[in-house]
C-alpha positions, 0 to 999 in steps of 0.5 A, a space after each residue: 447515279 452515285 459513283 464511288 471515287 478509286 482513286 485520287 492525285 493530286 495535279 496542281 493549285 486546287 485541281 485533283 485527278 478523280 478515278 471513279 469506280 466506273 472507270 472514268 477520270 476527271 479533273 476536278 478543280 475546287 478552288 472555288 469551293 473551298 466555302 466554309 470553315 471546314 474547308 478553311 484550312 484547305 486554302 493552305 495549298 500544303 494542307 490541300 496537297 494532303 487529300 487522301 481517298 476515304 474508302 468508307 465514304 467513297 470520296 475524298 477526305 483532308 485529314 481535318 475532316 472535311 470531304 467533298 461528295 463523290 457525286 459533286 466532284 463527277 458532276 463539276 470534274 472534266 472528264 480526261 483520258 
């Protein structure tokens, strides 16, 4: 199932709160897989904090241009209130 991401925030270290477009929350923690160079740059916890939503892809993206898959995200992510 492929669930577009709606919303994102950031929470803390590497931990993101996802919105899915079902309704769903999930916080998501991506300190370990931040792997490769596109995601080198966001090991900088200030460039991290700079995630933003890419509504043509339906996830989320860093201004460098990397992104990670909303369907990774849901899977990994522990779902929340």
């Amino acid at each position: 199932m492929l669930l577009d991401i709606i919303k994102v925030a950031y929470v803390s270290e590497y931990k993101l709160i996802c919105q899915f477009e079902n309704g769903e929350k999930k916080i998501v923690d991506l300190k370990d897989r931040l792997k490769g160079p596109i995601f080198e740059p966001l090991k900088d916890i200030n460039f991290f904090k700079k995630v933003y939503l890419d509504k043509n892809l339906g996830t989320i993206a860093w201004p460098n241009g990397a992104d990670k898959a909303p369907e990774c995200l849901y899977e990994i992510g522990i779902p929340i209130q």
